[in-house]
C-alpha positions as CSV (number, residue, x, y, z in Angstrom):
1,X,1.1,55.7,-12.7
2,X,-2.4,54.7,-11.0
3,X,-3.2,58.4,-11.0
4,X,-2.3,58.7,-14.6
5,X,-4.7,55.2,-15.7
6,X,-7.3,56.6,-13.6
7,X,-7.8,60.0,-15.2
8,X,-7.1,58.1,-18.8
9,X,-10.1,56.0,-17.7
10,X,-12.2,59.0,-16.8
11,X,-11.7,60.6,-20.4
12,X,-11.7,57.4,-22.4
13,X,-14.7,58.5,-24.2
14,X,-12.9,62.6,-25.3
15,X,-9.5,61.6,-26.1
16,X,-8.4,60.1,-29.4
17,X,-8.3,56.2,-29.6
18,X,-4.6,56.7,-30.6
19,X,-3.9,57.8,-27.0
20,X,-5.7,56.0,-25.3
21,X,-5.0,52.4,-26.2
22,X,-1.3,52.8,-25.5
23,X,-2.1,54.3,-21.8
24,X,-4.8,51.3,-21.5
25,X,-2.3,48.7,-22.1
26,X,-0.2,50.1,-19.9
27,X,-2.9,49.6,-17.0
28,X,-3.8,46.5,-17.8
29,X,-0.1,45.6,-17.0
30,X,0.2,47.4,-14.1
31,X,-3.7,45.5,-12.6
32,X,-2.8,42.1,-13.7
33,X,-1.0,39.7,-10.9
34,X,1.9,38.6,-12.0
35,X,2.2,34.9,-12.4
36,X,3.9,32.7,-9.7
37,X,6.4,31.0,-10.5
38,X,6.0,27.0,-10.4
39,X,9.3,24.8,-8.6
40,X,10.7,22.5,-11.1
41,X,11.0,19.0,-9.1
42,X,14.3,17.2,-9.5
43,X,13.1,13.8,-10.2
44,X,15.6,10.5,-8.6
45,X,14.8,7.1,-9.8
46,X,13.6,4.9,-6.9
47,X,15.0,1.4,-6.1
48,X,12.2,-0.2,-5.4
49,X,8.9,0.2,-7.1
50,X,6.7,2.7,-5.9
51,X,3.6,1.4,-3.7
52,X,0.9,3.6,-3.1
53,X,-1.2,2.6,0.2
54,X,-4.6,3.8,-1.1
55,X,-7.3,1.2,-3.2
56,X,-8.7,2.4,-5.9
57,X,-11.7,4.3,-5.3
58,X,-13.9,2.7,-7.8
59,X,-12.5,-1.3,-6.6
60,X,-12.7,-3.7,-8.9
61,X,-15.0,-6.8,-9.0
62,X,-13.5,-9.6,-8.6
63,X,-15.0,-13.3,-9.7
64,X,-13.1,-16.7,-9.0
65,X,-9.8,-16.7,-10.6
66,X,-9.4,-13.3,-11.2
67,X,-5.7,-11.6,-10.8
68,X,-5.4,-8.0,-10.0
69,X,-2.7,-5.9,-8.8
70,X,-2.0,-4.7,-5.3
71,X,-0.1,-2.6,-3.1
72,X,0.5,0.4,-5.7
73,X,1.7,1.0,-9.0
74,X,3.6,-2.4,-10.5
75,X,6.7,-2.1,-12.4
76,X,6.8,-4.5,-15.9
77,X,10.6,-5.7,-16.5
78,X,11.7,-7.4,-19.8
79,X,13.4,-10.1,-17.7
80,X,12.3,-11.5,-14.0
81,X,14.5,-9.2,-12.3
82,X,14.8,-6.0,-11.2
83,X,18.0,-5.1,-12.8
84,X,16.2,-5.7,-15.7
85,X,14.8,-2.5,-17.9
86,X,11.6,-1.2,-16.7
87,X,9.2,-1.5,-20.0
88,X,6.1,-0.2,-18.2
89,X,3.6,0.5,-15.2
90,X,0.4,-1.3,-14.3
91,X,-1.9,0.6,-11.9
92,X,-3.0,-0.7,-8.8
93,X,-6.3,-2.6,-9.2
94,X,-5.7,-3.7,-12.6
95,X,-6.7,-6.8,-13.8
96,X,-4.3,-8.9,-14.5
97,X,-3.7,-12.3,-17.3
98,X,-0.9,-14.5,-16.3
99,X,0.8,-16.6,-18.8
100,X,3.7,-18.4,-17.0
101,X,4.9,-18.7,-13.6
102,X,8.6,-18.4,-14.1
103,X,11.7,-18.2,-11.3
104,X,14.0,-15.0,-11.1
105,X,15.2,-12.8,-8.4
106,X,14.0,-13.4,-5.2
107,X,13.3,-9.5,-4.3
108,X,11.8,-10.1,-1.4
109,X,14.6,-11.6,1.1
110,X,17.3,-9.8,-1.2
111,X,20.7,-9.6,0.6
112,X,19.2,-10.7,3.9
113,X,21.6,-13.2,4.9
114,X,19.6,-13.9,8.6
115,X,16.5,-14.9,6.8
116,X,16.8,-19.3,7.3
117,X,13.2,-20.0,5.8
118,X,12.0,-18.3,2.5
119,X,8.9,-19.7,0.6
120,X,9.4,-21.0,-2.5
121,X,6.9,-18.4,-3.8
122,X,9.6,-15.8,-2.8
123,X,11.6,-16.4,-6.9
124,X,7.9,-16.4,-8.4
125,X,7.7,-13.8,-11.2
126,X,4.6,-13.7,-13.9
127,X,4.7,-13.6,-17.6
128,X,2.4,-11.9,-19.2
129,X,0.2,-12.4,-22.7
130,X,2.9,-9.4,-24.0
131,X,6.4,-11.0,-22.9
132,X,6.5,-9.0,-19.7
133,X,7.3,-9.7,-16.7
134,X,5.7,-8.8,-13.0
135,X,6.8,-10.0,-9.2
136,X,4.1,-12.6,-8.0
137,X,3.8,-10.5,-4.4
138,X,1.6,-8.1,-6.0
139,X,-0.5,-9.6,-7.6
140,X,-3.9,-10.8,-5.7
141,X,-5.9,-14.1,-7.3
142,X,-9.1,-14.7,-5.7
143,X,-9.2,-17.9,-4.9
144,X,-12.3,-20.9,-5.7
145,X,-14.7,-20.5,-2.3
146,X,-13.6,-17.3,-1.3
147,X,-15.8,-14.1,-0.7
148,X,-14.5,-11.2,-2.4
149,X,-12.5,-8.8,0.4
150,X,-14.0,-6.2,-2.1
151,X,-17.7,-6.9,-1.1
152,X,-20.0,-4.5,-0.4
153,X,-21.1,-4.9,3.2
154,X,-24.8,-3.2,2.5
155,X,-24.1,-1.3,5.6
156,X,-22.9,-3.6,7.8
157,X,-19.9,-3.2,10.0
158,X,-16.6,-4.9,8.3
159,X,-13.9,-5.7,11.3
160,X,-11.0,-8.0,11.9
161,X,-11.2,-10.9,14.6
162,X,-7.7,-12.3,16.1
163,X,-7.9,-15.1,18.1
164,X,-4.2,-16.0,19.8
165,X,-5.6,-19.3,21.6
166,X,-6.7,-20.3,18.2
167,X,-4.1,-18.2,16.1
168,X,-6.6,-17.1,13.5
169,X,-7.3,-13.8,12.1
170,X,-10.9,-13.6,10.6
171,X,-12.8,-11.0,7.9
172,X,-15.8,-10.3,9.6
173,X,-18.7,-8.1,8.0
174,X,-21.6,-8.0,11.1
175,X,-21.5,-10.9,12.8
176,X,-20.8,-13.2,9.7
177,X,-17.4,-14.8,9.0
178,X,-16.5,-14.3,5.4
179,X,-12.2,-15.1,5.5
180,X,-10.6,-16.7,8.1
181,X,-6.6,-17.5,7.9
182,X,-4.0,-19.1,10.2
183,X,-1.9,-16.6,11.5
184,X,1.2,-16.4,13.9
185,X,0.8,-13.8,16.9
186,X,2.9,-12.5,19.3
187,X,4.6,-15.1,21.5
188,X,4.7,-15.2,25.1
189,X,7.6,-12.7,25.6
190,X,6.2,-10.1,23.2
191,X,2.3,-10.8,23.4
192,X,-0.3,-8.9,21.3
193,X,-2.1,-6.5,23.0
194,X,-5.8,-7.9,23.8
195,X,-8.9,-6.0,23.7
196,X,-10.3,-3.1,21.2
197,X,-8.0,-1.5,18.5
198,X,-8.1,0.3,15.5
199,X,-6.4,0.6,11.8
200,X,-4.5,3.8,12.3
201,X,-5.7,6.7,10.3
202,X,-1.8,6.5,8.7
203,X,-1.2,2.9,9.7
204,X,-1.8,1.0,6.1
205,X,1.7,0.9,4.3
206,X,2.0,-1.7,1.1
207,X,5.9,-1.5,2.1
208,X,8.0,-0.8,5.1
209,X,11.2,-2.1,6.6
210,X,10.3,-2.9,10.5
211,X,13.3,-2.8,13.1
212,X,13.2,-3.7,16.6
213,X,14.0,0.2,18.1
214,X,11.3,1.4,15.8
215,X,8.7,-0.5,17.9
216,X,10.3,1.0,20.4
217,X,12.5,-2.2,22.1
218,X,15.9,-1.2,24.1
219,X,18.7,-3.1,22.1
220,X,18.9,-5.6,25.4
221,X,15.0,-6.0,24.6
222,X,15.2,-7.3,21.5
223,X,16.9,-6.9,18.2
224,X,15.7,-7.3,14.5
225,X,16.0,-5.5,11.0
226,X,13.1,-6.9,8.7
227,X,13.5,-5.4,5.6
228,X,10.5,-5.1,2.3
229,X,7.5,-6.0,5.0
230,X,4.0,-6.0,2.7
231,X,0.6,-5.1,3.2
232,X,1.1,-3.8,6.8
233,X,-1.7,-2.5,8.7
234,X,-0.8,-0.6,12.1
235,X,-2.8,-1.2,14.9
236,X,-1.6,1.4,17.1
237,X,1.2,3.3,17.9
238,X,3.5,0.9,19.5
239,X,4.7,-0.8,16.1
240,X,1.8,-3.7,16.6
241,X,0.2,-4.1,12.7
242,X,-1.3,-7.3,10.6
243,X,1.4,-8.0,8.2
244,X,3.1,-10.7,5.6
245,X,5.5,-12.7,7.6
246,X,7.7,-13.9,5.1
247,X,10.4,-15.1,7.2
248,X,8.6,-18.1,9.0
249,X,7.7,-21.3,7.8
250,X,4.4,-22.4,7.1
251,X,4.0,-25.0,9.7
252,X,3.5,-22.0,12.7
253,X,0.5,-20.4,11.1
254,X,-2.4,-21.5,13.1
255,X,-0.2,-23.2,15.6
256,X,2.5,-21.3,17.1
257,X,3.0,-17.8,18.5
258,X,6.4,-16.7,16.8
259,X,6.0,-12.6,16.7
260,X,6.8,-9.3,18.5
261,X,3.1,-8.5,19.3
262,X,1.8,-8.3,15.8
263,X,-0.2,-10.7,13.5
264,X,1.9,-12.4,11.0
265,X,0.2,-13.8,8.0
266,X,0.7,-16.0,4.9
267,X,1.4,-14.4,1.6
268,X,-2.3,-14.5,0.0
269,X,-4.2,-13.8,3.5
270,X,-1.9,-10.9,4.3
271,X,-3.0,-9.6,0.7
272,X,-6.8,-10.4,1.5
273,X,-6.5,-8.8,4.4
274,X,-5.4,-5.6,3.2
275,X,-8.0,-5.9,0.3
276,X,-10.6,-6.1,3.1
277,X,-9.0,-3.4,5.7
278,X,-8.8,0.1,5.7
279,X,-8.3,2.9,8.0
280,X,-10.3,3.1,11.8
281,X,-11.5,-0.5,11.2
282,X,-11.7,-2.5,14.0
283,X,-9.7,-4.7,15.6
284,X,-10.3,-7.2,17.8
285,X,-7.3,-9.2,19.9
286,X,-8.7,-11.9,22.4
287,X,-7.3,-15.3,23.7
């Protein structure tokens, strides 16, 4: 059949157009690539909204009192729960108008029966101007006195300080101090590691449950199941991140060492802090 096209080609211009264009037609089927076929995706619904890890890349400015979200795309319910119908999506960095705090399902701590302290902010869920309603963890209000973690740091070097004799964890852009929080380290048993580390290239996840054979502890070493962990930011390999620590109460931030090597923080510093971080940035641990 190539043979035939290329002699009908040679003598395009002799033969009749009425035997020609069937034979061209009949090339151009042969020469063309045949599509490839695309996989249709079998779509499940997820139980837990979905939370990308990236920021946006164009981040939004934020002023005093402004509300945006974080930690992915936000799923809007019609009632504060999550059994409630889903009635739309609100991207991550959007700006956000609360109308009511109200209570409702505490998604957080969900079935966890071990959990003995859980903040009140845990049942917080927002109402917005349109009836809707959001979960209070993801959403980020910059607070009166505080520096934007979205800055620009004109070229200067944005890194994380922890101090575990001081049990603070500090924003630093150059050598200037622009966030500090109390945080709760790793305790005597499980110290953090001191000295130089890094935010794994992978190491920011909005989302993850945290067990104790994950971080690689033998079962006789220690033993925990943390489920719905936000804004975690891995340090290294060994399971060590800066994270929301739900689970203790507020008097041990800035005062007692209570984790298994990592940096727990308070709801809105854990959420500044992954504002502020982002992959390879440095990390400093030093007593």
């Amino acid at each position: 059949m190539e043979r035939i096209c290329r002699l009908v080609l040679r003598f395009v211009s002799v033969l009749p157009l009425a035997l020609v264009l069937p034979a061209l037609i009949a090339c151009e089927q042969i020469d063309s690539p045949k599509p490839t076929p695309v996989p249709t995706a079998t779509y499940a619904p997820p139980t837990q909204p979905p939370l990308p890890t990236a920021i946006p890349t164009t981040p939004p400015l934020l002023g005093e009192g402004t509300s945006i979200v974080i930690g992915g795309e936000l799923r809007k319910r019609g009632d504060p729960s999550t059994a409630s119908e889903q009635v739309g999506t609100l991207p991550d960095g959007a700006p956000v108008r609360v109308a009511a705090v109200v209570k409702g399902e505490n998604w957080l701590v969900g079935a966890q029966t071990w959990v003995s302290t859980a903040p009140e902010w845990t049942t917080d869920w927002y109402q917005l101007d349109d009836g809707t309603y959001i979960y209070s963890a993801f959403i980020f209000t910059l607070l009166p006195g505080e520096s934007s973690p979205l800055r620009d740091p004109a070229g200067a070097e944005k890194w994380i300080d922890v101090n575990v004799s001081a049990q603070t964890a500090t924003a630093m852009i150059g050598d200037q101090a622009v966030h500090i929080a109390l945080a709760t380290t790793g305790s005597p048993e499980f110290p953090s590691p001191l000295g130089r580390h890094d935010i794994e290239p992978d190491g920011r996840v909005s989302l993850v449950d945290m067990t104790a054979s994950q971080a690689g502890y033998a079962p006789e070493q220690a033993s925990y199941n943390v489920e719905r962990v936000l804004f975690t930011q891995y340090i290294d390999r060994y399971g060590n991140a800066i994270h929301l620590n739900y689970w203790r109460p507020d008097e041990v931030y800035g005062n007692t060492a209570t984790s298994h090597g990592c940096v727990g923080l308070s709801l809105h510093d854990a959420q500044y802090f992954w504002l502020f971080g982002e992959p390879g940035m440095r990390v400093e641990i030093h007593e």
